[in-house]
C-alpha positions in Angstrom: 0.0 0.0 0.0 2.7 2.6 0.9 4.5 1.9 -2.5 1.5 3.8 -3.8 1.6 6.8 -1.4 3.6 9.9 -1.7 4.5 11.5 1.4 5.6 15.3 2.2 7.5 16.4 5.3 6.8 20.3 5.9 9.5 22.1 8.4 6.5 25.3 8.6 8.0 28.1 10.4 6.4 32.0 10.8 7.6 32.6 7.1 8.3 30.1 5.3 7.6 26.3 4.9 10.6 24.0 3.2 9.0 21.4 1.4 10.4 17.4 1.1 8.2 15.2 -1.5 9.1 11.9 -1.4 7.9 10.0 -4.3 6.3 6.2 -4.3 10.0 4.2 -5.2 12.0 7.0 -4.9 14.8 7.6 -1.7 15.8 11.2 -3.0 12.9 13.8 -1.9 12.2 16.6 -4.1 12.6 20.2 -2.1 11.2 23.6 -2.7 10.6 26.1 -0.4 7.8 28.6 0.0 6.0 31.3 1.8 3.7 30.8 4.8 0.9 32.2 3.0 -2.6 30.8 2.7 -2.4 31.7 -1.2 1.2 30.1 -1.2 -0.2 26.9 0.6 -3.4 26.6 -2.2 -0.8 26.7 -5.0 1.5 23.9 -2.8 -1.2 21.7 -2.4 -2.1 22.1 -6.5 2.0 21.7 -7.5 1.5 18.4 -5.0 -1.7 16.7 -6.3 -0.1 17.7 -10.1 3.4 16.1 -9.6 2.4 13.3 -7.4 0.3 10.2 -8.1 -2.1 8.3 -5.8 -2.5 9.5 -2.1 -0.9 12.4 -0.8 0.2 12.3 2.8 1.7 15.7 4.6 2.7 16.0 8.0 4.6 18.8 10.0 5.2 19.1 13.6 3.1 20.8 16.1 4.4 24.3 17.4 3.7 28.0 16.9 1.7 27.7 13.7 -0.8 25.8 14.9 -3.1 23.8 13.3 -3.9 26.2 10.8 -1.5 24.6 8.1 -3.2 21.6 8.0 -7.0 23.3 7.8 -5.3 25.4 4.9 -4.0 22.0 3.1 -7.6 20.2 3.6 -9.6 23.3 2.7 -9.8 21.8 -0.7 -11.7 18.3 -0.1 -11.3 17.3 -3.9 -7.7 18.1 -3.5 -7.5 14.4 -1.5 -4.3 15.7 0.3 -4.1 14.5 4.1 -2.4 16.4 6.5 -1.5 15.6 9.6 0.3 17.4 12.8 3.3 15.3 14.3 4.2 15.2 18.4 7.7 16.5 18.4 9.0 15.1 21.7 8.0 11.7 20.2 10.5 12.0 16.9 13.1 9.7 17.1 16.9 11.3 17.4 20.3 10.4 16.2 22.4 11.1 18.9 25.4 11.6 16.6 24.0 14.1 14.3 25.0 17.5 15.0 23.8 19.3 12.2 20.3 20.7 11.9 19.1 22.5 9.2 15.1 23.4 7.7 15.8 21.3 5.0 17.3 18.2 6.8 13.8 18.7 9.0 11.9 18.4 6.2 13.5 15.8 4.4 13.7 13.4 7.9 10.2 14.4 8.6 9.5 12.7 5.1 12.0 9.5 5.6 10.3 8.7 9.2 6.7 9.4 7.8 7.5 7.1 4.7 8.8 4.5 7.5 5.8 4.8 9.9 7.9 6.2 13.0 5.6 9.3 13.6 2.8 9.9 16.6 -0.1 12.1 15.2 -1.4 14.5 17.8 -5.4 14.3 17.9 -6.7 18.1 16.2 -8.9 19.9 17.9 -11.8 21.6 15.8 -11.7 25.4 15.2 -14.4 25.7 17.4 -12.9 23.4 20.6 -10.0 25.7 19.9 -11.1 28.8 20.4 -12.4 27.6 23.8 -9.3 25.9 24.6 -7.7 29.5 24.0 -10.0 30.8 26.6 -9.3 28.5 29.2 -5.9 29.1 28.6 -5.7 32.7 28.8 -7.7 32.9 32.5 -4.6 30.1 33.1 -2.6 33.4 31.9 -4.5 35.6 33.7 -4.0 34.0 37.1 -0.3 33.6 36.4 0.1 37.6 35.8 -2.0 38.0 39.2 0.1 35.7 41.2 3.1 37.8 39.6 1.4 41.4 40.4 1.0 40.1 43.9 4.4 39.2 43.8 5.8 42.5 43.2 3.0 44.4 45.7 4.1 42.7 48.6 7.7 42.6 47.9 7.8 46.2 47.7 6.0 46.5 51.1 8.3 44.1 53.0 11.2 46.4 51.6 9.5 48.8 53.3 9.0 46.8 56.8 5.2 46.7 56.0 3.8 43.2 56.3 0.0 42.6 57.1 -0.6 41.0 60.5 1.1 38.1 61.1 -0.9 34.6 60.4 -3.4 36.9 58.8 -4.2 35.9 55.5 -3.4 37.8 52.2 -6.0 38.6 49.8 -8.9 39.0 51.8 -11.2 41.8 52.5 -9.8 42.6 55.0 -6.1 42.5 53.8 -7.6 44.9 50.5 -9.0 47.7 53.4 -5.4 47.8 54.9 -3.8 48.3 51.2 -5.8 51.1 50.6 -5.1 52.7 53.5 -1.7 53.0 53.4 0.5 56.2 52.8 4.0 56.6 52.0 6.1 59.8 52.4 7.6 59.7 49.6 6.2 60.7 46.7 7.9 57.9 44.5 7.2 55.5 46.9 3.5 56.4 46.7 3.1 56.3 42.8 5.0 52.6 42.9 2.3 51.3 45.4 -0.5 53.0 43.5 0.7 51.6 39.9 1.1 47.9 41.6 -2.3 47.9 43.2 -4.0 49.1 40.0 -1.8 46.5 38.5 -3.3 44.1 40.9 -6.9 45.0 40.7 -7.0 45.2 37.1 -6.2 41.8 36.5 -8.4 40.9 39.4 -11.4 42.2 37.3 -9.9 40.3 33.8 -10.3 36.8 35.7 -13.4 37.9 37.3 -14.5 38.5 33.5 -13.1 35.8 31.6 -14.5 33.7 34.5 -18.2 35.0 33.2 -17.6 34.2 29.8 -16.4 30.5 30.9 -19.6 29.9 32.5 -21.4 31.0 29.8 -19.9 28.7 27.7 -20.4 26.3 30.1 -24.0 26.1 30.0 -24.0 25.7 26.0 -23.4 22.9 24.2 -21.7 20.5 24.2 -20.3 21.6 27.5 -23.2 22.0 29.4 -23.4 18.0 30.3 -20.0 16.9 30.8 -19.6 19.6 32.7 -22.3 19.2 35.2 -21.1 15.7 35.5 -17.8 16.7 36.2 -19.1 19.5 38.7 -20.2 16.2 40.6 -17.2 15.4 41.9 -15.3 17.1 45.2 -12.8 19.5 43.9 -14.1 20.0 40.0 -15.9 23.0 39.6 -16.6 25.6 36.6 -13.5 26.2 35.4 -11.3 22.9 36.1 -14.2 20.9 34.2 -14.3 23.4 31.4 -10.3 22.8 30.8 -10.2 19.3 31.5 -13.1 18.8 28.3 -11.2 21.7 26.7 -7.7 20.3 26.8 -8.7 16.4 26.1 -11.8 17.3 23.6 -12.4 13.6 22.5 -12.5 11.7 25.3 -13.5 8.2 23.1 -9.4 8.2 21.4 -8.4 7.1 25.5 -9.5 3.3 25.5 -8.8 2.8 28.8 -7.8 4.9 32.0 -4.7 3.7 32.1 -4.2 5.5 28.6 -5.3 8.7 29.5 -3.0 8.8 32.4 0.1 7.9 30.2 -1.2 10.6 28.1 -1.4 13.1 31.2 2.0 12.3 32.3 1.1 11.1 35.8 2.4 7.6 35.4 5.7 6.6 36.9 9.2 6.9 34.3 10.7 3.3 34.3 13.8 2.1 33.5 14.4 -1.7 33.6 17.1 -3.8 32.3 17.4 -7.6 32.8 16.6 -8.2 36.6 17.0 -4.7 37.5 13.4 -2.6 38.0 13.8 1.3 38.9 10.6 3.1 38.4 10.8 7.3 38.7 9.4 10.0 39.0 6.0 10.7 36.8 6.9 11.1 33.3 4.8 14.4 33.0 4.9 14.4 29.3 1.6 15.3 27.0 -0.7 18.6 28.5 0.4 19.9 31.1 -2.5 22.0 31.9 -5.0 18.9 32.2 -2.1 17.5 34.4 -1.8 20.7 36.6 -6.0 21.1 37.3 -5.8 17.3 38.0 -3.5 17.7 40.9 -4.8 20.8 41.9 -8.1 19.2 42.6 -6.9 16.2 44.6 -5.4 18.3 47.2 -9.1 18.2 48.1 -9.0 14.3 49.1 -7.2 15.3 51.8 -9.9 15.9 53.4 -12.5 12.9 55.1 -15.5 12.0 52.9 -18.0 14.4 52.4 -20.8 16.7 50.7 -20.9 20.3 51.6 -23.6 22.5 50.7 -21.8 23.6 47.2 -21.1 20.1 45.9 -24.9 19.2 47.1 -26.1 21.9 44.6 -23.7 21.4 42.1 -25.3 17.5 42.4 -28.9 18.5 41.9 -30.8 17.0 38.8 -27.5 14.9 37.7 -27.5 11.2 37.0 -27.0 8.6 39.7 -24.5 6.8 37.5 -22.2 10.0 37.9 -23.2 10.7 42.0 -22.3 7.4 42.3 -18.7 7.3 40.8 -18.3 10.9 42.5 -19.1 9.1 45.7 -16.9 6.5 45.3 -14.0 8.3 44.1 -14.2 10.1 47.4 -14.4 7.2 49.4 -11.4 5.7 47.2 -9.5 9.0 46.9 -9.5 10.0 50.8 -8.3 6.2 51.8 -5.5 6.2 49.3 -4.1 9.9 50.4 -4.3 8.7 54.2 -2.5 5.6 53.9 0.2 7.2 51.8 0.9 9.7 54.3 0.7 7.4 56.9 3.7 5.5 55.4 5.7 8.4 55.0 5.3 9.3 51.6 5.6 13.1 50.8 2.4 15.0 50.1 2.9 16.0 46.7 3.6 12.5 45.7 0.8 11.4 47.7 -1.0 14.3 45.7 0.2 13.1 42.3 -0.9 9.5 43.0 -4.3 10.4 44.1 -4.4 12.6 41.0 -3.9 9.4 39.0 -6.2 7.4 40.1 -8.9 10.5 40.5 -8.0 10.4 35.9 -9.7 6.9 36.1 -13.2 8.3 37.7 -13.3 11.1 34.6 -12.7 8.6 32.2 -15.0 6.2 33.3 -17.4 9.6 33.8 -17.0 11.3 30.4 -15.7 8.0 28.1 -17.7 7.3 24.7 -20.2 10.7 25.7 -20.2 11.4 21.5 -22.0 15.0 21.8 -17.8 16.3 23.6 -17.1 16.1 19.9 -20.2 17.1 17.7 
């Protein structure tokens, strides 16, 4: 079958896009190189499907261009050229070869395409994209805000002002006594001023993206998958909306122990002949699935229970999902206590219960088909 197929390795960068068009029975590519322009990519795709026979098979890695090369090569259906977007960090290496050059990309993305040595990462939609983007720039937003805080209360210690001790930051309280401060120095004064405005402005950004991502929630195909995620202790709003967001098709994991390989929360091994040394967690694929993941099990710390928020969040939902909410934190809150009881460090207890906490949302959200109408 691959005798028939011609396959193209793209090295895309911001500009331009070096071309290496291996022919069916041929071990010398062809190269070109063109512009990264959507009229430049149409004529590509027409010089390909003219000068090649049979299928047509493109790939590229995935970085700053996005998926947006391979919607511009598939625009034209007729065309019959596939594209698809490579995982980088899963492309073999030659240790020896220490020269790297757009061309050599593109002709060794062509060679290893041809050979079957490539992972595909799964595309999102334009539409799961664009609210992917959005829960990633609240994750931005909150990252600026920690970093404005930063330099507030840095700039006061300098100054031997720190709020009351065992007091906690950030509160009402805390906001009163910032704005009641006074420096005698008039530089000193318009520093504080600019940081607090600094502060408060992205305070009101995450309050407003935070609106939109409940809106979005409560559309489809959010609105169920989130409300089953909102089941469990620890998932609200905004950690369901990025978990769905990040992973958009859950029915590509066929088991749990998949999506946590995927998620980077299973243990790095290295084993040779008799010898077994398993690692840290691997922490390789999306990182911000991973982070909400572990961010929410800090909340199995806790003994089993249902507040008055979770109870609400829980109202109308399916039993099937109460039930596996339930159980994860009956399962959850056992694991994180015997792990500390046996010495094991919190964050690693953290991490594991994090793993198993991936197996409840899979079995919560797996084969739910309206994710990815």
């Amino acid at each position: 079958m691959k005798e028939s197929i011609t396959f193209v390795g793209m090295d895309a960068h911001k500009k331009a896009i070096n071309v290496a068009m291996l022919l069916p029975g041929t071990r010398s590519p062809i190269e070109w190189e063109v512009p990264n322009e959507p009229a430049a990519v149409r004529r590509l795709v027409r010089k390909l499907r003219r000068e090649a026979p049979g299928e047509i098979r493109c790939c590229y890695e995935a970085g700053p261009v996005g998926y947006t090369l391979q919607r511009q090569v598939m625009s034209d259906k007729s065309a019959g050229v596939i594209c698809e977007v490579i995982a980088p960090s899963l492309i073999p290496v030659k240790p020896g070869v220490r020269v790297k050059t757009d061309r050599r990309d593109a002709r060794k993305l062509a060679d290893l395409f041809r050979a079957g040595l490539l992972t595909e990462v799964h595309p999102p939609t334009e539409a799961e994209e664009s609210v992917r983007d959005l829960c990633r720039c609240r994750e931005d937003a909150k990252e600026d805000q920690m970093s404005a805080r930063h330099r507030l209360s840095k700039m006061l210690l300098r100054r031997g002002l720190v709020y009351g001790l065992g007091k906690k930051a950030w509160t009402q309280g805390h906001r009163q006594w910032l704005r009641g401060l006074a420096f005698d120095h008039e530089a000193d004064q318009a520093v504080f001023e600019d940081y607090l405005l600094a502060v408060e402005h992205l305070d009101e950004r995450i309050l407003t993206l935070d609106a939109k991502l409940l809106a979005m929630s409560q559309k489809d195909p959010y609105r169920e998958p989130v409300a089953w995620l909102r089941c469990f202790r620890g998932i609200d709003t905004v950690t369901a909306m990025t978990l769905i967001c990040e992973l958009h098709d859950f029915r590509r994991f066929q088991s749990p122990r998949e999506l946590m390989s995927y998620l980077g929360l299973t243990p790095s091994e290295h084993t040779s002949s008799d010898k077994r040394r398993l690692g840290a967690i691997t922490k390789t694929g999306n990182s911000h699935a991973r982070r909400v993941l572990v961010e929410a099990s800090h909340h199995y710390r806790h003994k089993p229970g249902v507040g008055k928020a979770l109870r609400q969040r829980r109202q109308g939902q399916p039993a099937r999902v109460i039930a596996l909410a339930d159980k994860a934190q009956q399962r959850l809150s056992r694991r994180y206590r015997r792990l500390t009881e046996r010495g094991k460090p919190v964050n690693k207890a953290t991490v594991a219960v994090a793993r198993e906490l991936v197996g409840f949302v899979w079995a919560t959200l797996h084969g739910y088909e309206k994710v990815t109408t």
